[in-house]
N, C-alpha and C positions, 0 to 999 in steps of 0.2 A: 413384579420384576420386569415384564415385556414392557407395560407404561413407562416404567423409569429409564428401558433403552431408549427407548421412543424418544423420551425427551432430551435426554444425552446425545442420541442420534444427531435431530434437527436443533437442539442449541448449538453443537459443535460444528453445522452447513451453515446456521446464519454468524455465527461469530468467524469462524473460517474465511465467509469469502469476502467477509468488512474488512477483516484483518489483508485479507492478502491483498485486497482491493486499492487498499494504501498504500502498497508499496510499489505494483506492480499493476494496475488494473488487467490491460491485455493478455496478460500473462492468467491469471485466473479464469478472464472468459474462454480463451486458448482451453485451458486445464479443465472446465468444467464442457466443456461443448466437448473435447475428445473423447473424456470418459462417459459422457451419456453417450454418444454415439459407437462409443466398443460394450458399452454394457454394464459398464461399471458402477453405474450409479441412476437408479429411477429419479430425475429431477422431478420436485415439484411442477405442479400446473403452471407457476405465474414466472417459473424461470426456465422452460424448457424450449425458448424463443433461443435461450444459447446455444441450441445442439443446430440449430438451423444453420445450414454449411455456408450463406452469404452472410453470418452473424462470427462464422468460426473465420472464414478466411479473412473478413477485416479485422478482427483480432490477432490473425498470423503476422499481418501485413505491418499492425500496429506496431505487434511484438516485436515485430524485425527493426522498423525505427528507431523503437526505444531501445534496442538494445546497443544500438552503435552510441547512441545519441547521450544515454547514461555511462558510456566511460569516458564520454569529454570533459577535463575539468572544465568549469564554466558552464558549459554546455547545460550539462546535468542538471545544475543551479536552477539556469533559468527552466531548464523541462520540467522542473519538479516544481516551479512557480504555478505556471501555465497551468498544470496537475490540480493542482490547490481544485479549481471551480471543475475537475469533471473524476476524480478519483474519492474524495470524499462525499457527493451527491450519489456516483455511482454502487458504493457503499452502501448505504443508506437503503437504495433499491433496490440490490441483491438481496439484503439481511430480512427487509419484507418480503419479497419473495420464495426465500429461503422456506418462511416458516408456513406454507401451504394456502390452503383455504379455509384460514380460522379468520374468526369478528376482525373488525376496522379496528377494533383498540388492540387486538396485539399485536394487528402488522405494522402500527404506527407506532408502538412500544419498542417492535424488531426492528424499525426506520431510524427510530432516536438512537437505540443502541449502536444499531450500527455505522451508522454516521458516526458518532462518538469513536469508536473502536479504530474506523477507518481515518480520521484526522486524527488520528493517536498514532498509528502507525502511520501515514503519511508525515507528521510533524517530528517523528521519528529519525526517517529517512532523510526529509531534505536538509534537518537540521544537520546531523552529520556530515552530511555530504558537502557544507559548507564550511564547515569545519575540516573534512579532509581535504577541500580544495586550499587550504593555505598550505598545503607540499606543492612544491614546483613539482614531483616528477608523479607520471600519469600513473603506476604501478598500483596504489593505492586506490582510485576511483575504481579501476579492473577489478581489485581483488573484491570491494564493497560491492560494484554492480554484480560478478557473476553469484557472491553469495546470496545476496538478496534471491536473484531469480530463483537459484534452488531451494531458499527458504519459503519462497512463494506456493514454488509445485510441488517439494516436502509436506509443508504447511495444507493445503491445500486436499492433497492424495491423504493425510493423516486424518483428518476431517472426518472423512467420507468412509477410510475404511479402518481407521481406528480412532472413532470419536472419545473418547474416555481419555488415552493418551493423547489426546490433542486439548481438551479441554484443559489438561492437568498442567501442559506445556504452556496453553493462552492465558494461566492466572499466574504461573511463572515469569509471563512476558509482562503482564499488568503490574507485578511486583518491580520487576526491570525499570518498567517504561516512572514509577512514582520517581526511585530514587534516579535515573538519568533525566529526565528531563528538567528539571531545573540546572544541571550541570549541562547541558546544549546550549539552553538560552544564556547562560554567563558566557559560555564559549563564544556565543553568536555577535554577543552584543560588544566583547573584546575585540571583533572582528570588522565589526561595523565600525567601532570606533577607530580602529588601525586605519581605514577606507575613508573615512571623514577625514581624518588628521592629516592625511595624505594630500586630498583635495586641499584643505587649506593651506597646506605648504608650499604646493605649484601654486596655488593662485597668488600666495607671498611673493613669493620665488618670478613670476612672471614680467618682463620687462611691460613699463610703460605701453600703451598706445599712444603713436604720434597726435 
């Protein structure tokens, strides 16, 4: 019974911080440096570089960017572009680290997972967001970014002290994420096409050059 917390334990730290690592990267390093630092949690060896206070404060600093920067329509779009190359790599690294100092094959196993998990939930996020940027009014991007955050540090704090309920909630999210994402990308690509169609019309629409 103690083995199988064990394993419950650390599957639910390396799928936790892929998952939050996608939505939210700074936010998680923030989440996971605090509570090693009040006690809350023994990190592994290969991720306890996060409790390091010049590791916590550039993630504060982060967090504060991203948080204004995430309820601009538009804005968001492209931040969660940008994102792409350093929240699902960063993923990937957490989930190996997460899972201690066991062999190369299962931190590379924990690397693949989590990378997967973390561009699951990042492709999640930004998909949406593109999708709620066709409202002109900004209320909706607000309401999406502050729930993300809390579902990061919810997510996140659930992990670590109640891994069983987190894991039960992460196959819940995996069942979400099959049947929504095919229903994003039709959204997306309705979107894209409306932005094409558009350009083509002004370039119609455009008087000659002398």
């Amino acid at each position: 019974m103690e083995t199988l917390d064990q394993i419950s334990t650390q599957l639910a730290l390396t799928m936790g911080v892929a998952w939050a690592s996608g939505i939210n990267l700074y936010a998680t390093l923030l989440m996971l440096g605090l509570m090693a630092n009040t006690g809350n949690i023994a990190l592994p060896p290969d991720l306890q570089i996060v409790a390091n206070p010049l590791v916590i404060g550039a993630a504060g600093l982060m967090y504060c960017v991203e948080f204004f920067a995430d309820k601009v329509p538009g804005v968001d779009t492209g931040w969660d572009a940008i994102h792409t190359f350093i929240r699902i790599p960063a993923g990937a690294m957490l989930a190996a680290g997460a899972v201690g100092d066991l062999n190369p094959a299962v931190e590379l196993v924990a690397a693949i997972a989590g990378g997967s998990v973390a561009a699951a939930s990042h492709a999640t996020k930004a998909g949406s967001r593109v999708l709620i940027n066709t409202s002109p009014e900004p209320f909706s991007n607000w309401a999406a970014s502050i729930g993300e955050d809390v579902a990061v540090i919810a997510g996140v704090w659930a992990s670590i002290q109640h891994p069983t309920i987190f894991l039960v909630l992460f196959v819940l999210f995996i069942l979400l994420l099959i049947w929504l994402l095919p229903k994003l990308w039709r959204g997306i690509k309705k979107v894209l096409r409306f932005i094409a169609g558009l350009f083509r019309r002004n370039r119609q629409t455009a008087p000659p050059e002398a």
